[in-house]
C-alpha positions in Angstrom: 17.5 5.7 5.8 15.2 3.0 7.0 12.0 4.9 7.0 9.9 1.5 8.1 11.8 1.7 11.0 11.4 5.3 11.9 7.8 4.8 11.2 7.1 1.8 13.7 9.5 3.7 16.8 7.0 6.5 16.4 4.0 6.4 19.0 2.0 7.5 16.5 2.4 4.7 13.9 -0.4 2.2 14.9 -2.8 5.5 13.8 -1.1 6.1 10.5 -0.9 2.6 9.1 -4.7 2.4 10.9 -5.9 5.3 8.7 -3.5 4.4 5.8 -5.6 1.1 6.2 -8.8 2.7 6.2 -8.6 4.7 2.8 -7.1 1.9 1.0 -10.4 -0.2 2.3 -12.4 3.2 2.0 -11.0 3.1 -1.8 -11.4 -0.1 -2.8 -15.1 0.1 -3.9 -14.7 3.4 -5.3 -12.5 1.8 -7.6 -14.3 -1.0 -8.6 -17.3 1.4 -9.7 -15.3 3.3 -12.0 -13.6 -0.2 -13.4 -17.6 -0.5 -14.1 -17.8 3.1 -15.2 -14.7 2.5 -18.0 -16.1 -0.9 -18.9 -19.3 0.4 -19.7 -17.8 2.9 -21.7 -15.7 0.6 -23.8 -18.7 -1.1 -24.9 -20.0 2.0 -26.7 -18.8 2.7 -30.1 -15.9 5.3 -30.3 -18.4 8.1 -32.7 -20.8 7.8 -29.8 -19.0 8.4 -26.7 -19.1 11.9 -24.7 -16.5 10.8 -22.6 -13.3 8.4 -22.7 -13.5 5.5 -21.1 -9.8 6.3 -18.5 -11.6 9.8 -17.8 -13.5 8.7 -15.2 -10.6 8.3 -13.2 -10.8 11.6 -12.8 -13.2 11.3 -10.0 -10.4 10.7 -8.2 -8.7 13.9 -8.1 -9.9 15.4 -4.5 -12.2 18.2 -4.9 -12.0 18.5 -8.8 -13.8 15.0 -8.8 -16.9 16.6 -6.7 -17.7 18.9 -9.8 -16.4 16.1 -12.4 -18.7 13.7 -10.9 -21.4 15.8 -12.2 -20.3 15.9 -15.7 -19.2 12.7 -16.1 -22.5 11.2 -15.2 -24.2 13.3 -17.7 -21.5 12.4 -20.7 -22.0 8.6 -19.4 -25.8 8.9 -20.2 -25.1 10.9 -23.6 -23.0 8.2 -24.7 -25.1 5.3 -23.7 -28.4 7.1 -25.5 -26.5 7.7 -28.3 -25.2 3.9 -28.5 -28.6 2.3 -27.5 -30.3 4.8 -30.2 -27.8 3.9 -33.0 -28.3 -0.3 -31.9 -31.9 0.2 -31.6 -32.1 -1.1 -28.5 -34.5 0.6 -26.3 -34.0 1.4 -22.9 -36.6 2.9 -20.4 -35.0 6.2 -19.9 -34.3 8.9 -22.4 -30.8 9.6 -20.8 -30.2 6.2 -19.3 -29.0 7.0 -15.7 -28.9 10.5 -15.8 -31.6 11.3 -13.4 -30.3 9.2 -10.5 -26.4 10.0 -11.1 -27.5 13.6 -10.9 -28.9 12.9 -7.7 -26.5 10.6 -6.1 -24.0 13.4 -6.9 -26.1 15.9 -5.7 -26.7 13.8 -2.4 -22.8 13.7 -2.1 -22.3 17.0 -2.3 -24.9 17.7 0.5 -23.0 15.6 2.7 -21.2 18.7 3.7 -23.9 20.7 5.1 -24.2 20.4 9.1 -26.8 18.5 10.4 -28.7 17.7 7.3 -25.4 16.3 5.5 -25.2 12.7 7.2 -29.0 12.1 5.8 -27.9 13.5 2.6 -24.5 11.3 2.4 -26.7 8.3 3.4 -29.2 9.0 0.5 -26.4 9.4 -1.5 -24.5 6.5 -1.0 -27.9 4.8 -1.4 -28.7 6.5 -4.7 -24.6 5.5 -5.7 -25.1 1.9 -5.2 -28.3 2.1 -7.7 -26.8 4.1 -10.5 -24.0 1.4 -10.2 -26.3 -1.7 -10.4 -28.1 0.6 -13.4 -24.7 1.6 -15.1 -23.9 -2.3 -14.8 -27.2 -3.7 -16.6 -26.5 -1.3 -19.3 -23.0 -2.5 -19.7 -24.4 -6.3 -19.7 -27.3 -4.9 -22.3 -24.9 -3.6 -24.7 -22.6 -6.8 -24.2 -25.5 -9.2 -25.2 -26.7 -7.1 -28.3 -23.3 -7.3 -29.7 -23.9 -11.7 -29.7 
């Protein structure tokens, strides 16, 4: 069965592949964050990693990846003060990125509430983009220590 074919005699395809489309585009930087995410994790030493660098992909999993955001971002900065603390690097924050992670995810979750939410998605997406420009530097600051 030629399901392509099916798919373009429906009236309705144009909107499907549209939307298909859409979340593959909608997707795309979502993935590249947690590329950064699992990067930045292999940088830190096995013995001081909260988290594995392939769980962020977790995030991923509808609805389970709203609370796992949460906890990942904490286990991210665990690791990362435990790697810049046994390196003796020092960073400006005791928990490097946990305060704004916390709130981007916070903000994200906010989204959902009427009226208010579109503020707090926009603060949120705001607040994302920091934490992964922060979570980036840290990667390149744990890179360069290791030259």
């Amino acid at each position: 069965m030629n399901y392509l074919a099916i798919l373009l005699g429906d009236p309705m395809a144009p909107i499907l592949i549209g939307v298909a489309i859409g979340v593959l585009i909608g997707l795309l930087p979502l993935i590249f964050y947690l590329i950064t995410l699992s990067k930045t994790l292999k940088e830190v030493e096995q013995t001081n990693r909260r988290i594995e660098p392939g769980q962020v992909w977790l995030t991923l999993i509808p609805l389970f990846g709203l609370v796992w955001q949460f906890i990942m971002v904490n286990r991210i900065a665990d690791s990362l003060k435990a790697e810049f603390a046994a390196r003796n690097i020092q960073v400006e924050e005791d928990r490097p990125g946990a305060k704004l992670g916390v709130t981007y995810c916070t903000l994200m979750v906010c989204g959902v509430i009427p009226f208010v939410g579109t503020l707090a998605s926009l603060g949120g997406f705001v607040c994302w983009i920091i934490y992964w420009v922060k979570i980036n530097g840290y990667k390149t600051k744990l890179i360069q220590a290791k030259i």
